[in-house]
DSSP file (Angstrom, degrees, kcal/mol; ACC not computed):
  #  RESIDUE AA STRUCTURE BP1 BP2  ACC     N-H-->O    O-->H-N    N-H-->O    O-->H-N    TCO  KAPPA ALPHA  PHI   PSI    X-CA   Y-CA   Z-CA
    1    1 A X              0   0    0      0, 0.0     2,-0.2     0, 0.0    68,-0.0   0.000 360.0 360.0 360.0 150.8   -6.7   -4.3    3.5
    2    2 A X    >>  -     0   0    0     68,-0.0     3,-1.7     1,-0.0     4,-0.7  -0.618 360.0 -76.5-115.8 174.3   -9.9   -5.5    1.8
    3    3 A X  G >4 S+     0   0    0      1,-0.3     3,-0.7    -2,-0.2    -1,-0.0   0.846 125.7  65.7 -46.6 -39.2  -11.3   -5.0   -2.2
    4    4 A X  G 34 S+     0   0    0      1,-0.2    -1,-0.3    66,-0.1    70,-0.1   0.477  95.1  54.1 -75.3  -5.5  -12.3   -1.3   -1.1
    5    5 A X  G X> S+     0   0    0     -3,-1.7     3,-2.9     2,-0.1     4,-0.7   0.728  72.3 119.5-116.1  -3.5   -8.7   -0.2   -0.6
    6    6 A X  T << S+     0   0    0     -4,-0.7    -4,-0.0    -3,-0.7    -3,-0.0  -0.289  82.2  27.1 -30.4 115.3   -7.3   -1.2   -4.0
    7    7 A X  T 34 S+     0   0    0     93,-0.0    -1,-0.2    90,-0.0    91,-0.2   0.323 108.3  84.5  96.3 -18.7   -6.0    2.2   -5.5
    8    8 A X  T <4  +     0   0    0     -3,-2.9    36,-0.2    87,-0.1    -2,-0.2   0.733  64.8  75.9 -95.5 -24.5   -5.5    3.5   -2.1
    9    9 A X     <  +     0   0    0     -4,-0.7    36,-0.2    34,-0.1     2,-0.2  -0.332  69.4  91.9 -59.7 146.2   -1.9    2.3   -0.8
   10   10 A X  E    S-A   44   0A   0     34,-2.8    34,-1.9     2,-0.1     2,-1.3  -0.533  83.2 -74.3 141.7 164.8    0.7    4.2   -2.3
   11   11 A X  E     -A   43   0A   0     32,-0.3    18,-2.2    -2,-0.2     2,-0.4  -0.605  56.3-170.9 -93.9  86.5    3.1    7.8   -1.7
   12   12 A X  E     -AB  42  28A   0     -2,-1.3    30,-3.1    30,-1.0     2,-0.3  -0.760  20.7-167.7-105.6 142.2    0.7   10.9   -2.4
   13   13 A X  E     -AB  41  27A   0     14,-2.9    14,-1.3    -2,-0.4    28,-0.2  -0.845  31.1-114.7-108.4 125.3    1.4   14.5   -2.8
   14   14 A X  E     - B   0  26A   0     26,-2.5     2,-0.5    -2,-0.3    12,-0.2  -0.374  15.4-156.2 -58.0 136.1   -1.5   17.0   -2.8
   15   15 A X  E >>  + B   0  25A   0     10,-1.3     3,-1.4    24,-0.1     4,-0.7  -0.970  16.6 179.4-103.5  89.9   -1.7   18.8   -6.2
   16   16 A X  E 34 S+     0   0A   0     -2,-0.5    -2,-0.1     1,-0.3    -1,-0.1   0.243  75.9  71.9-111.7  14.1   -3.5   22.0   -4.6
   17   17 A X  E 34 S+     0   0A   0      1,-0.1    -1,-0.3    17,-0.0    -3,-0.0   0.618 101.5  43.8 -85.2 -20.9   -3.5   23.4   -8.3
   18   18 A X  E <4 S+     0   0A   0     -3,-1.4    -2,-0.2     7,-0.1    -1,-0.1   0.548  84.4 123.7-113.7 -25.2   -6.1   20.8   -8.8
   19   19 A X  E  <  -     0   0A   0     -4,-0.7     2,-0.3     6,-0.1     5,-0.2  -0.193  38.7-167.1 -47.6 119.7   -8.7   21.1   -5.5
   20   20 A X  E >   - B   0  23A   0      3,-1.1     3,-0.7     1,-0.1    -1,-0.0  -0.976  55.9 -23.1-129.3 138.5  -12.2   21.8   -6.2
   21   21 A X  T 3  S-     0   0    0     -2,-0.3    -1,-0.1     1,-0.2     3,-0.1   0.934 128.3 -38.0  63.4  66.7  -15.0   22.7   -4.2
   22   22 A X  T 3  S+     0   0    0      1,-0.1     2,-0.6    -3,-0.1    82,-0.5   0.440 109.7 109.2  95.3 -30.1  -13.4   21.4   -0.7
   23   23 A X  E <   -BC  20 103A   0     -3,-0.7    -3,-1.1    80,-0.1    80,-0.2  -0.866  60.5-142.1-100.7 117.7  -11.8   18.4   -1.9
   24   24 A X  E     - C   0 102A   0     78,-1.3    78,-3.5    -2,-0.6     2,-0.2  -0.553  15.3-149.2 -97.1 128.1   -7.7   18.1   -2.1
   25   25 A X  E     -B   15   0A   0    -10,-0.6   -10,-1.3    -2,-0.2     2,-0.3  -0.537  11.2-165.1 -93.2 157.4   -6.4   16.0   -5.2
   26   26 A X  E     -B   14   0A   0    -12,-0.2    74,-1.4    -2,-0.2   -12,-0.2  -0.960   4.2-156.6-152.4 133.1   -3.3   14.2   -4.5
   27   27 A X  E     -B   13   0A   0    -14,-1.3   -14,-2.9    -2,-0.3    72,-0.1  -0.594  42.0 -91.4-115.1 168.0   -1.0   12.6   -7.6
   28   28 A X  E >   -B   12   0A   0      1,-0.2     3,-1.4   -16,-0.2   -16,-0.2  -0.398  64.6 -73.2-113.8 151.5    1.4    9.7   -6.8
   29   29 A X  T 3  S+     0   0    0    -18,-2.2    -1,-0.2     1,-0.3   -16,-0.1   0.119 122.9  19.0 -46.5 179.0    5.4   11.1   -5.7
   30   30 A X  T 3  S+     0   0    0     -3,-0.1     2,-0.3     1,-0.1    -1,-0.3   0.512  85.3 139.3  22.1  17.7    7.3   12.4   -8.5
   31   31 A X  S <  S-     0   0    0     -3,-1.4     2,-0.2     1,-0.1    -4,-0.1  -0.793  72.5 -90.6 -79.2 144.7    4.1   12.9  -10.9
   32   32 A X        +     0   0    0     -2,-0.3     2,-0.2    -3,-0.1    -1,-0.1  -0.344  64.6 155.1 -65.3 119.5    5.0   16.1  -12.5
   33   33 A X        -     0   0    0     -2,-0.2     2,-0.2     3,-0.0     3,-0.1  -0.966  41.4 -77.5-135.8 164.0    3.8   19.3  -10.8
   34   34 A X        -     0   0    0     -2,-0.2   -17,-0.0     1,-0.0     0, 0.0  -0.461  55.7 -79.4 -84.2 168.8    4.7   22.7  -10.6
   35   35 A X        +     0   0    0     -2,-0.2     2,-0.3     1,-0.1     3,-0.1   0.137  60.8 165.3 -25.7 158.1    7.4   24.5   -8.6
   36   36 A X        -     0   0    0     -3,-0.1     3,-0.2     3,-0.0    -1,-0.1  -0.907  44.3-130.6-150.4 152.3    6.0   24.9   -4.6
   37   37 A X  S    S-     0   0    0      1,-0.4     2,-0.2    -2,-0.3    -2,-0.0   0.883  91.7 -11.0 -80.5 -19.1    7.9   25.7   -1.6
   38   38 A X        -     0   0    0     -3,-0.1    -1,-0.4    17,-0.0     2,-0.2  -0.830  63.7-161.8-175.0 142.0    6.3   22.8    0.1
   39   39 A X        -     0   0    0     -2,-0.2     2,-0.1    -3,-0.2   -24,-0.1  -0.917  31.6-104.9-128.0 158.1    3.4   20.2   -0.6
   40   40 A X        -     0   0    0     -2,-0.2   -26,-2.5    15,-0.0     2,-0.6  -0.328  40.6-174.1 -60.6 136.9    1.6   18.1    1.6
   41   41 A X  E     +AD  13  53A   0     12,-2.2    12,-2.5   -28,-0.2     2,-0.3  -0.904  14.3 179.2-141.9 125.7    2.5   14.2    1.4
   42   42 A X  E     -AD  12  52A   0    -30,-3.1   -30,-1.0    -2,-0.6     2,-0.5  -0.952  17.8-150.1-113.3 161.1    1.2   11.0    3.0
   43   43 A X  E     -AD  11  51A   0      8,-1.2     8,-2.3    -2,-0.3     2,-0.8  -0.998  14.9-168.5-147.0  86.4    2.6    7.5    2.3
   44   44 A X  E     -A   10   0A   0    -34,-1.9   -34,-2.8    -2,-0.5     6,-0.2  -0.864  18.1-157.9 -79.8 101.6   -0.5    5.1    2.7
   45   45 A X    >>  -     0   0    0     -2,-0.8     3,-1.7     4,-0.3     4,-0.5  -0.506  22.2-117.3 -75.0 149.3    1.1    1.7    2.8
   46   46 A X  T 34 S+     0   0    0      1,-0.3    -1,-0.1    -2,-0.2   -37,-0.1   0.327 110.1  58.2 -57.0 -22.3   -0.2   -1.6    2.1
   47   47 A X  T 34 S-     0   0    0    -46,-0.0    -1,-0.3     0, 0.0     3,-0.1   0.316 121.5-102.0-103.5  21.9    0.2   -3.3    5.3
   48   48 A X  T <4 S+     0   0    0     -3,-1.7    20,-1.7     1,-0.2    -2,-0.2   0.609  82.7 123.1  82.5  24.1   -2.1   -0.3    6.8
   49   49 A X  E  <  - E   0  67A   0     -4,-0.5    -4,-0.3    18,-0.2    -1,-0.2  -0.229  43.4-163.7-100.9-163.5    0.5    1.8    8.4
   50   50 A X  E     - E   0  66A   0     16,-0.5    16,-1.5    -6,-0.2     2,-0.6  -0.667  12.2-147.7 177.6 112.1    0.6    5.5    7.2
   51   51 A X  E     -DE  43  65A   0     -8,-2.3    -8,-1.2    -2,-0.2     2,-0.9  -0.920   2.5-159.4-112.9 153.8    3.0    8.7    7.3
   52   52 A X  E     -DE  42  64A   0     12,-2.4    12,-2.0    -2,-0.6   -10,-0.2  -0.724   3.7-165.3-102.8  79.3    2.0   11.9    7.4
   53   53 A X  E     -DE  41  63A   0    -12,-2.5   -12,-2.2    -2,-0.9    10,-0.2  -0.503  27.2-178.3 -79.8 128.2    4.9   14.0    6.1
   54   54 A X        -     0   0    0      8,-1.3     2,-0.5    -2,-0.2   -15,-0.1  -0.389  35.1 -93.6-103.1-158.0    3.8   18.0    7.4
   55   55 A X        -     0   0    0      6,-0.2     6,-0.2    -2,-0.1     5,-0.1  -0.926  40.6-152.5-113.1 115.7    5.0   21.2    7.2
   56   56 A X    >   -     0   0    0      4,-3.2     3,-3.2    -2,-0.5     5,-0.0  -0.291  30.5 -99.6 -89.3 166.1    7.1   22.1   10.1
   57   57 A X  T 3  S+     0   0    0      1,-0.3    -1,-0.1     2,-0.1     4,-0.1   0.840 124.1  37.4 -59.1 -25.9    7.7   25.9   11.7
   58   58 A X  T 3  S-     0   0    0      2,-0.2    -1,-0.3     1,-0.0     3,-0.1   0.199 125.1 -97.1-120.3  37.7   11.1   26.0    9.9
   59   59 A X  S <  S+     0   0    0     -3,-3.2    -2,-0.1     1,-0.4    -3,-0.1  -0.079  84.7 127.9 108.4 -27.6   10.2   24.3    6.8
   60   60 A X        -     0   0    0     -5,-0.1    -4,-3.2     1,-0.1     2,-1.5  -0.349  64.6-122.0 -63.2 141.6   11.7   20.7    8.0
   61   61 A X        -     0   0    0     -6,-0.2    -6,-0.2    -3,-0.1    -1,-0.1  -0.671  26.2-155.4-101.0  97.0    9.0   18.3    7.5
   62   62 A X        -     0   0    0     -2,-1.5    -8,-1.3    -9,-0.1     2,-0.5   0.015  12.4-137.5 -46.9 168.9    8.1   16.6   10.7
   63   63 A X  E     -E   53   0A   0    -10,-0.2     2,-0.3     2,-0.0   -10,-0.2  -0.913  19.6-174.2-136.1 109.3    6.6   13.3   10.4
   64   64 A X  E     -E   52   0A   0    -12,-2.0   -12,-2.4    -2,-0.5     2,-0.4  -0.786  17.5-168.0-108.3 162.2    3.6   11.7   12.4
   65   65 A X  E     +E   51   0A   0     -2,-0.3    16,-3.0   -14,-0.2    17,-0.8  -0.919  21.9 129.4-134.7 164.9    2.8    8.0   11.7
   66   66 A X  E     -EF  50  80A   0    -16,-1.5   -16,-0.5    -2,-0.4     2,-0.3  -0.867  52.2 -84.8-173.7-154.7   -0.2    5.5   12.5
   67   67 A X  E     -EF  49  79A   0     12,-1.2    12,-1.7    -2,-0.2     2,-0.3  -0.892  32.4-158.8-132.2 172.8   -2.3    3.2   10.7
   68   68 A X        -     0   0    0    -20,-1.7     2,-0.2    -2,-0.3    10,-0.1  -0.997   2.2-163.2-152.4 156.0   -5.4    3.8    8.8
   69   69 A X        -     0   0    0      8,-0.4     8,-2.5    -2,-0.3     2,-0.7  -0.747  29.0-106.5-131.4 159.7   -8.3    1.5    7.6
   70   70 A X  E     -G   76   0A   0     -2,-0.2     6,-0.3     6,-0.2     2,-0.2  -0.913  35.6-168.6-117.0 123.2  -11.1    2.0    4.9
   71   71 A X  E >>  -G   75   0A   0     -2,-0.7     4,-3.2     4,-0.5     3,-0.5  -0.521  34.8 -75.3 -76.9 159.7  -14.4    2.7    6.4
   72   72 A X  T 34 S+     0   0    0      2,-0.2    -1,-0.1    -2,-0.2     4,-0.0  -0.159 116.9  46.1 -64.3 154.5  -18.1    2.6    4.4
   73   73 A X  T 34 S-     0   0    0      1,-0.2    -1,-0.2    -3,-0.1    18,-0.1  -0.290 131.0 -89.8 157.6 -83.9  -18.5    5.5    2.5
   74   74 A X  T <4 S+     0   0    0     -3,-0.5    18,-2.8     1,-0.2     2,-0.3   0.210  79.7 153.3 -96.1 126.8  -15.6    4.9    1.5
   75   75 A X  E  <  -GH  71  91A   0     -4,-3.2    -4,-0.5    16,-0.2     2,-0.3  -0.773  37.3-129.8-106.1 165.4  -13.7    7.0    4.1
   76   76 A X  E     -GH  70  90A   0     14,-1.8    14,-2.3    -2,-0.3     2,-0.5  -0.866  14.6-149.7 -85.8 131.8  -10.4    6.6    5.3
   77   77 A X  E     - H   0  89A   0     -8,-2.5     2,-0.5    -2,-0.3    -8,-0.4  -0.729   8.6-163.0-120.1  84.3   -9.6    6.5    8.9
   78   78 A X  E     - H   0  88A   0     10,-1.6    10,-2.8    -2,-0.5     2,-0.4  -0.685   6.5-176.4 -80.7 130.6   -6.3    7.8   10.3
   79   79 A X  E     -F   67   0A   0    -12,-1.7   -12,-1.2    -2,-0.5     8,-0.2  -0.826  18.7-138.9 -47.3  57.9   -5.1    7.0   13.6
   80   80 A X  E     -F   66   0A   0     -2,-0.4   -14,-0.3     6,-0.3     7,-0.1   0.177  10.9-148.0 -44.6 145.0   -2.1    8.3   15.0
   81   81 A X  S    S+     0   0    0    -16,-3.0     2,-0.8     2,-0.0   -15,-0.1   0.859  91.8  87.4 -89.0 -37.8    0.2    6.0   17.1
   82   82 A X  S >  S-     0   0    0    -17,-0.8     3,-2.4     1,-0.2    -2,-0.1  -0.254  74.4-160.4 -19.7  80.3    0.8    9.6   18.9
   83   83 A X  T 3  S+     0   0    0     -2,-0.8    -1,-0.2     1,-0.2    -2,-0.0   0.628  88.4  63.1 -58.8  -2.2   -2.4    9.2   21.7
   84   84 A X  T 3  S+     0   0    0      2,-0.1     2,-0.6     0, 0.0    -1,-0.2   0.492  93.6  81.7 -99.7  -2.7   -2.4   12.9   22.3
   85   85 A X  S <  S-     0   0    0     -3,-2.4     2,-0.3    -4,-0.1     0, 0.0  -0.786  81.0-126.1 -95.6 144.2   -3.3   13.3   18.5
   86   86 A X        -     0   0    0     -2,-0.6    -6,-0.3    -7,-0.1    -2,-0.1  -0.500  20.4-114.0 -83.2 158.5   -6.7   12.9   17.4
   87   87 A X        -     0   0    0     -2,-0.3     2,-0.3    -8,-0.2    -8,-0.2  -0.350  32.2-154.9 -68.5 168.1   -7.9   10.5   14.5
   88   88 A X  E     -H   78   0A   0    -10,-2.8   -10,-1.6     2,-0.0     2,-0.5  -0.929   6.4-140.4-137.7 174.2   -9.2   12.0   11.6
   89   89 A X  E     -H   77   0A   0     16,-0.3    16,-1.9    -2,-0.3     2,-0.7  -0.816  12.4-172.2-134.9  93.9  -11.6   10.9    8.7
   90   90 A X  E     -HI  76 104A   0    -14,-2.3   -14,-1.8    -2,-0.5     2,-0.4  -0.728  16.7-133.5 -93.9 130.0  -11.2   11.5    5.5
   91   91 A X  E     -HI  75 103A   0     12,-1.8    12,-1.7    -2,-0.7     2,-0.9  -0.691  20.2-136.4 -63.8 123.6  -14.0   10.8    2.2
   92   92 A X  E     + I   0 102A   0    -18,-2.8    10,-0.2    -2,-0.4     3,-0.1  -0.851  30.8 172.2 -80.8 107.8  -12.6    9.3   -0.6
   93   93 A X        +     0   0    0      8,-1.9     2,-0.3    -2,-0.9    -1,-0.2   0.955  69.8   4.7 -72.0 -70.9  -14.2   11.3   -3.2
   94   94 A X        -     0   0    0     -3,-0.2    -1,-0.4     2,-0.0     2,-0.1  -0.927  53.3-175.9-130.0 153.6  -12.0    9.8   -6.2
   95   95 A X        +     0   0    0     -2,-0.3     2,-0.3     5,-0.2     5,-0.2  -0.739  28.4 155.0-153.0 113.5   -9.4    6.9   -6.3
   96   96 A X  B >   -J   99   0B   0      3,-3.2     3,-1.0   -89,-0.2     2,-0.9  -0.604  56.4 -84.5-107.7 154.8   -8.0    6.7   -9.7
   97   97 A X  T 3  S+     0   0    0     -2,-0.3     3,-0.1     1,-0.2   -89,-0.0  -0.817 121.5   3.3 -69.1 116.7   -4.9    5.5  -10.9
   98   98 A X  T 3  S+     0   0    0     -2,-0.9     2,-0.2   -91,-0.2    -1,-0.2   0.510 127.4  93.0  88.1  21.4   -2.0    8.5  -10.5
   99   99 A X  B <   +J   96   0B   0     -3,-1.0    -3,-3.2   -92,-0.1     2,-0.3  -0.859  44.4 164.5-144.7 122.3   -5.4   10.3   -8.8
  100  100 A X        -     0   0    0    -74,-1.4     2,-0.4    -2,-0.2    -5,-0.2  -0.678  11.4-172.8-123.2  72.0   -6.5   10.5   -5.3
  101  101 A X        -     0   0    0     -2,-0.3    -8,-1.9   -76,-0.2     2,-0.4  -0.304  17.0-178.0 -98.0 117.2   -9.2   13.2   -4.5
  102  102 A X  E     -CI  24  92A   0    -78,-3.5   -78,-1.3    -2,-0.4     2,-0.3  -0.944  13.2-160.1-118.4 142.8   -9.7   13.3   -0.2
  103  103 A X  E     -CI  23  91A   0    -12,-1.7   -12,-1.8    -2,-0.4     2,-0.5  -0.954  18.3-129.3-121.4 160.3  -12.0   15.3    1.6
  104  104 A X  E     - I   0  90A   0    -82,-0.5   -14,-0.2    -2,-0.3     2,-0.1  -0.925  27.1-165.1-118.6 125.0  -11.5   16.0    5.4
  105  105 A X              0   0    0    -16,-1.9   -16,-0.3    -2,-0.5   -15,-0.0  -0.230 360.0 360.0 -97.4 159.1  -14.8   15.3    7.6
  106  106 A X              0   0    0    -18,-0.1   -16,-0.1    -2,-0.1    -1,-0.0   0.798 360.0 360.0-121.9 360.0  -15.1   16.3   10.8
């Protein structure tokens, strides 16, 4: 990781009480939210690996993993180690401490 990914490693959950105009805020695990039956979570790690916990058809949360990089912008670039998935590209809008604001490109 280089100086532009500082603030970005870490286990975030989307806060989808908080999304404005397009963009999904995401607060660090256990930061205090209210009740949901299920939020979205990724685990960007520090040595540039990445899971993507979803929401599966009976509620179990499947898991896909890959690595991800920070492109200019600054975006974020996921890669699935799955080849039949495609990457995706997300803007980093905000990257706060215990605040992560992503927007999804296409």
């Amino acid at each position: 990781m280089n100086a532009t990914a500082a603030g970005l490693p870490g286990d975030w959950v989307h806060a989808r009480e908080e999304d404005t105009g397009g963009a999904k805020v995401y607060r660090p695990w256990g930061h205090p939210l209210p009740p949901s039956r299920w939020r979205h979570r990724i685990e960007l790690r520090p040595d540039g690996s990445y899971v993507d916990h979803r929401l599966g058809a009976d509620d179990r949360s499947p898991r896909a993993r890959g690595h991800w990089t920070v492109e200019p912008g600054p975006r974020i670039r996921l890669r699935p180690d799955d080849q039949g998935e495609p990457a995706r590209t997300l803007e980093v809008v905000a990257a706060e401490p215990g605040r992560l604001v992503l927007k999804d490109l296409p």
